[in-house]
SEPAMAR-550728 format. One record per atom (N, C-alpha, C): residue in one letter; x, y, z. Coordinates in steps of 0.05 Angstrom, whole numbers, plus 5000, padded with zeros to 4 digits. Each point is the difference from the previous one (the first is absolute). Layout:
// SEPAMAR-550728
AXYZ ...
***
This chain:
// SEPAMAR-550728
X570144951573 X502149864985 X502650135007 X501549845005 X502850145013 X501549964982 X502350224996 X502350044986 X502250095005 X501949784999 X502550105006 X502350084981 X501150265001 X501450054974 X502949894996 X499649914985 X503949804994 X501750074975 X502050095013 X501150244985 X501749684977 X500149984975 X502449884987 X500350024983 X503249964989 X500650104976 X501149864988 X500150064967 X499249774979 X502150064982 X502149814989 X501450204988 X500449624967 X499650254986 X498649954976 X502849814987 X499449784985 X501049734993 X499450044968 X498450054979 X499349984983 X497550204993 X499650054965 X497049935002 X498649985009 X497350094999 X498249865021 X497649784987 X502349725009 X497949834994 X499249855021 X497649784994 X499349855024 X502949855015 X501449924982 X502249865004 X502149995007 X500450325000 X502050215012 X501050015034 X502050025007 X499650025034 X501250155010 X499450125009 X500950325019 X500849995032 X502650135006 X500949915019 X499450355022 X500150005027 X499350185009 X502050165015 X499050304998 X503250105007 X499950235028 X497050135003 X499050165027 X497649905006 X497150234984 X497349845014 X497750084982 X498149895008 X497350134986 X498049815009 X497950135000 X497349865005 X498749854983 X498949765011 X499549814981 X497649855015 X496850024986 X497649985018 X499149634976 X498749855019 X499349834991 X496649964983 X499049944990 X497449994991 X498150065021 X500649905030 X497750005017 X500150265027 X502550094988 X500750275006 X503050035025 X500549745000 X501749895021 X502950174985 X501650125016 X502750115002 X502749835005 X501750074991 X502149865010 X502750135000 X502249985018 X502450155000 X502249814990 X502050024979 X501049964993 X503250234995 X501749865013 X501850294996 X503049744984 X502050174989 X502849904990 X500749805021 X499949995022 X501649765013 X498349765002 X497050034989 X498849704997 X501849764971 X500150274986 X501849824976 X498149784989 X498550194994 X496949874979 X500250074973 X499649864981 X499250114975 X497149884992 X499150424983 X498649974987 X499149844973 X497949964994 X499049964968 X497350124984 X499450144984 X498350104990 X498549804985 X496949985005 X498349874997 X498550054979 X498450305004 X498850114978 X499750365007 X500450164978 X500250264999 X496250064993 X500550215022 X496950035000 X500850405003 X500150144983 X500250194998 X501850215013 X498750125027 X502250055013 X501149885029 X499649674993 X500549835017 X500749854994 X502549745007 X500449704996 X498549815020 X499249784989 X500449795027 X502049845003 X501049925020 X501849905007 X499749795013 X502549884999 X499949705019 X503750055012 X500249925034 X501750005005 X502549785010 X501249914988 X502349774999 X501850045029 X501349695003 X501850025015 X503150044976 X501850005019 X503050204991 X500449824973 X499549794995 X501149804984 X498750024973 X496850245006 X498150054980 X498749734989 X499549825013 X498649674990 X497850005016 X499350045033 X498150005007 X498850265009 X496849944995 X498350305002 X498449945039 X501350335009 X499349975032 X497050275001 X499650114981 X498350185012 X499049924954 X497350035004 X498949924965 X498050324994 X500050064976 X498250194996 X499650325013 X501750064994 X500850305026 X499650184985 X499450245004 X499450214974 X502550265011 X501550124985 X501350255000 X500850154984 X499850295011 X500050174979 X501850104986 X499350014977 X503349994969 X500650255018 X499650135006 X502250335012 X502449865023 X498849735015 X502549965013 X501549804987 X499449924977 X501849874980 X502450154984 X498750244995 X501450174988 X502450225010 X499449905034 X502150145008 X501549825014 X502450064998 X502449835000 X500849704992 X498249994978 X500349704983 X501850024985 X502749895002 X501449854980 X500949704992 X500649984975 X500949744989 X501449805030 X499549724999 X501449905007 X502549874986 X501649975007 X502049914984 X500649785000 X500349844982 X500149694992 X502749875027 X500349764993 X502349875009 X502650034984 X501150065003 X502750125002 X500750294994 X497750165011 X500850294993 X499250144968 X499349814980 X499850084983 X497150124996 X498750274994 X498950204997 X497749894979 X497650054997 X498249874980 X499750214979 X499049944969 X501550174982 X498649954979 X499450104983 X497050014980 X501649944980 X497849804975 X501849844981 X502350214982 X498950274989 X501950144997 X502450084999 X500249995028 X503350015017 X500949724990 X499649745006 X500749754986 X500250004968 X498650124993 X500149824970 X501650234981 X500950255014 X501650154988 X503049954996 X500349765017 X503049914994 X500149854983 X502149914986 X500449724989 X500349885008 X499549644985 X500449755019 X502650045001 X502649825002 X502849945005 X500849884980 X497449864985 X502449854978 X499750174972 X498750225004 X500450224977 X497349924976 X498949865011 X496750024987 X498350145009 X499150204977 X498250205004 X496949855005 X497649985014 X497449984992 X499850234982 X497849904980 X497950254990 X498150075017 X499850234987 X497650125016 X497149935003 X500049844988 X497349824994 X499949765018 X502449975008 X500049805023 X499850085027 X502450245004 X500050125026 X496850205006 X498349994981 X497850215006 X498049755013 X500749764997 X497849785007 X501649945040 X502050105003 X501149895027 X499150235022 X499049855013 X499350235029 X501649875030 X499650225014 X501749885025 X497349915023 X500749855008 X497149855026 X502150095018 X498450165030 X500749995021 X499049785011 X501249795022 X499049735014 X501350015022 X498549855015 X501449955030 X501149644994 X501350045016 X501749645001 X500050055030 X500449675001 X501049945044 X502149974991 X502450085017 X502250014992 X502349715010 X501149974992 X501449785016 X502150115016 X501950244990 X500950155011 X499350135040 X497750134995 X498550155023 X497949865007 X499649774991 X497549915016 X497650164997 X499650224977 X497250125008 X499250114968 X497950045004 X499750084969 X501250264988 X501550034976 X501150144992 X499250144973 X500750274994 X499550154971 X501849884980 X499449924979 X501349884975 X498950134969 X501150014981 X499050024967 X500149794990 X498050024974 X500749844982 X499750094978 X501650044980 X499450084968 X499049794992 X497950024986 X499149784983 X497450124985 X499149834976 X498250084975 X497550125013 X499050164988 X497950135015 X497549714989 X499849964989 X498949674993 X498849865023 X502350005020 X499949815015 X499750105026 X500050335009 X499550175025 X498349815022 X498550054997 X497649845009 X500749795012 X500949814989 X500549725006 X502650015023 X501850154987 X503250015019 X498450075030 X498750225005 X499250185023 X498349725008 X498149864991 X498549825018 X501949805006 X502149884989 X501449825007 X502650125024 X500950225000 X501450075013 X498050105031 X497350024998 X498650085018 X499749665024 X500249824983 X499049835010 X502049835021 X502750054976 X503249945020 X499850155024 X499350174995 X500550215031 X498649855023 X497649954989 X498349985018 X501149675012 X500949854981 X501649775008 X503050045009 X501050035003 X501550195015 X502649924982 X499749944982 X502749784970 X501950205012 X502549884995 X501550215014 X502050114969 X500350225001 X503050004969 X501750235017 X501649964989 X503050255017 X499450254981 X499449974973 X499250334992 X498250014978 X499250134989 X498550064974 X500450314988 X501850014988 X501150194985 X500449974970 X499650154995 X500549954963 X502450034997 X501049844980 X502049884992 X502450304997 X498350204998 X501750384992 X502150005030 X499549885013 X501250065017 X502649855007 X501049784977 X501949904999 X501950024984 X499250224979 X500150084975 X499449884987 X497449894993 X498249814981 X501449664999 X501850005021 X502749694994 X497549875018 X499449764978 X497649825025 X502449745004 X501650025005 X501649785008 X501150135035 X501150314997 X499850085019 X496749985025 X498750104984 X496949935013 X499549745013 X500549804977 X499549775010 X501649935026 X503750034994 X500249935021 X499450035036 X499650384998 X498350025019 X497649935012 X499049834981 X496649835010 X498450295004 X500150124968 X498050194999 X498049964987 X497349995007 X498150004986 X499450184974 X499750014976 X499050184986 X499649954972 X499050114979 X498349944980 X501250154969 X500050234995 X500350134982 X502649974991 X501949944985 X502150074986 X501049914969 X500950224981 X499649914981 X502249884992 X500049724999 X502149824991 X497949834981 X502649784987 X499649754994 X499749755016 X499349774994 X498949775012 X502949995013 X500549755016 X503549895013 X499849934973 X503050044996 X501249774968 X499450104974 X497950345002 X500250184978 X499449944973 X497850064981 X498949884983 X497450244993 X498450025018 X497850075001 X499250305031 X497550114999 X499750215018 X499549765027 X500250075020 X498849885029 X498350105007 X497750005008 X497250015006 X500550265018 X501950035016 X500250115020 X501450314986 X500849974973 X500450234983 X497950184998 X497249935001 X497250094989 X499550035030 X500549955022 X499150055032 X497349704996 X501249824994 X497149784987 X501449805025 X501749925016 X500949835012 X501850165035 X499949885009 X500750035033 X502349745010 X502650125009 X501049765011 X499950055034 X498649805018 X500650025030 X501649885019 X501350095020 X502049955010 X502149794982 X501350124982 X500749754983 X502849875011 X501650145027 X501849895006 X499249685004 X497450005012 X499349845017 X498749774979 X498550054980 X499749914985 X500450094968 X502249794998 X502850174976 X498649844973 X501350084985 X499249894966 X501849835003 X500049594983 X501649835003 X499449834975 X503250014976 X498849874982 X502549865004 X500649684987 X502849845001 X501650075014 X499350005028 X501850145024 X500450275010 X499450094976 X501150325004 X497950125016 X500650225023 X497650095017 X500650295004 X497950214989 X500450165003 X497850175018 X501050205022 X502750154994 X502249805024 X502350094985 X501849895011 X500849855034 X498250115016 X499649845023 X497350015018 X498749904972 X497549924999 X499649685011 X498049945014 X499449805021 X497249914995 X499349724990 X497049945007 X500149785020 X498650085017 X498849875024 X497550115007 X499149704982 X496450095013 X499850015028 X497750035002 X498649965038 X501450265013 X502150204989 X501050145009 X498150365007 X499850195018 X498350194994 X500950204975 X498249994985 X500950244976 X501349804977 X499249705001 X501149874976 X497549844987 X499550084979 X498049874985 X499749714986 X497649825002 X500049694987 X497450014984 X499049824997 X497350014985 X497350015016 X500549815020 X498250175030 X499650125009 X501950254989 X499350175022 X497850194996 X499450105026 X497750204989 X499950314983 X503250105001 X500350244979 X500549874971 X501349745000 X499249904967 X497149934999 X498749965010 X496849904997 X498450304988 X501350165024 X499150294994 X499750144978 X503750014993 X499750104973 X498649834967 X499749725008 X498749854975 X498350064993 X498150075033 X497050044996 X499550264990 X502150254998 X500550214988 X500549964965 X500049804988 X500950014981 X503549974991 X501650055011 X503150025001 X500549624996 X502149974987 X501149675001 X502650015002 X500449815017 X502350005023 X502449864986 X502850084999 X501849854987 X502049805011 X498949945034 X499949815021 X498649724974 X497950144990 X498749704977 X501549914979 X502250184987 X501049954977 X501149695009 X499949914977 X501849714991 X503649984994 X499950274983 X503549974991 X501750125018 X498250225016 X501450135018 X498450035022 X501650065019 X497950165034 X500150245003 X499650134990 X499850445022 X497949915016 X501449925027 X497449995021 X499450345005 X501750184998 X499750205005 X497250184980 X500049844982 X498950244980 X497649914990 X497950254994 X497449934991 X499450184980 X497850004980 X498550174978 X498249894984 X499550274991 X497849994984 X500450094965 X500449754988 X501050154977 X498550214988 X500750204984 X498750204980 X499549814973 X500050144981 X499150004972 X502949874985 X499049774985 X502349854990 X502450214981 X499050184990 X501050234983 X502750235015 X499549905030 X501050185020 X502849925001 X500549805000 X502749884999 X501450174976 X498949974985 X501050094972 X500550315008 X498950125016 X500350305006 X498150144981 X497649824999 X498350254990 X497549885013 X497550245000 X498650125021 X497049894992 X498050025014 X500750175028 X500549815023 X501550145015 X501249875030 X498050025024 X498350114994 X497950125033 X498349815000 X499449754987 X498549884995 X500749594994 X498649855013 X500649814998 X498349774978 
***
């Protein structure tokens, strides 16, 4: 059985989940099930993805640059060359990935505190998106209810793999909690604690219970008014959502209901899952639907 050693290096994106993708930065050896070798060095401009952790080994599967299609499946290497010289990749536009902590220690902007009974139910999801930006799949967050973890990561797993395109996914902290700013950048994201548009009541998306995506593209539209401010719906467009499509199909079959359905108004942008009717009211519990 012959073996050839292939030096490549892996430099760490997240977590390590299946869903995670790792981009490569020198070398390391990486043997297939049937004992077959392969060289891989930084100027192939491959990324990794971790499959399943098997002690002091991952398997792997290896992607082209764009991270959508798999060119080498099932590879095994050893966590010691993971662990050396793996770092974070860094999202699209430079911004650094950052544990809910760091986020939820600021205040929003309009000077509403959460309780702590709310902010203890929000966690941050690391996800990959295809970017519309770079053409390739990219590191993104999402704050949202730990409720709903599960669900965000399979639906965000599945865009990737369809290659949906959004320009960012950043939590809203990064605009200083202004989702009007957010929106207008056609940022994807979920968690912030406001009121509904038009103020009355909590917004779903106060509890991390709702997600708005690409909403430049697909803006909220009631008696003309379309928000955010140079917000655009044109179906058939890439990264603009209708009732056909297959990421609204996606998330239904998840449970989530789409505000593309409402009657009095459109948020093509926005989806959730309500909580507990009591939640509005601001009392508890929030981790739970």
């Amino acid at each position: 059985m012959m073996k050839a050693h292939i030096l490549i290096l892996l430099v760490l994106v997240a977590p390590l989940y299946a869903e995670t993708f790792y981009t490569v930065r020198t070398s390391i050896d990486l043997e297939s099930e049937n004992g077959k070798s392969i060289n891989i060095s930084k100027e192939d401009n491959y990324i990794i993805s971790i499959i399943k952790n098997e002690g002091w080994q991952y398997r792997v599967n290896i992607l082209d640059s764009s991270g959508t299609k798999v060119l080498f499946k099932n590879y095994k290497v050893s966590k010691k060359w993971f662990n050396i010289g793996a770092q974070p990749v860094v999202s699209t536009g430079g911004v650094p990935l950052k544990s809910e902590a760091n986020y939820l220690s600021k205040n929003p902007s309009n000077g509403k505190q959460p309780s702590r009974e709310i902010t203890e139910c929000i966690v941050v999801v690391d996800v990959n998106f295809y970017s519309s930006v770079t053409k390739k799949i990219e590191a993104g967050q999402i704050l949202i209810n730990s409720d709903l973890k599960e669900s965000i990561k399979r639906v965000f797993r599945q865009m990737a793999k369809w290659k949906f395109p959004m320009k960012s996914v950043f939590p809203i902290a990064k605009y200083g909690w202004n989702d009007e700013l957010s929106m207008v950048n056609n940022n994807t994201s979920a968690y912030n604690y406001r009121e509904v548009t038009g103020g009355g009541r909590l917004s779903w998306h106060a509890l991390g219970r709702a997600i708005d995506i690409n909403p430049q593209q697909n803006p909220y539209i009631k008696n003309g008014k379309i928000l955010p401010k140079n917000g655009a719906y044109k179906p058939g467009q890439p990264g603009t959502l209708d009732r056909n499509h297959p990421v609204v199909k996606l998330f239904l079959r998840e449970g989530w209901s789409w505000g593309g359905n409402w009657r009095s108004l459109k948020d093509y942008q926005h989806f959730e899952i309500p909580g507990l009717k009591q939640n509005r009211k601001k009392q508890g519990p929030y981790c739970e639907s």
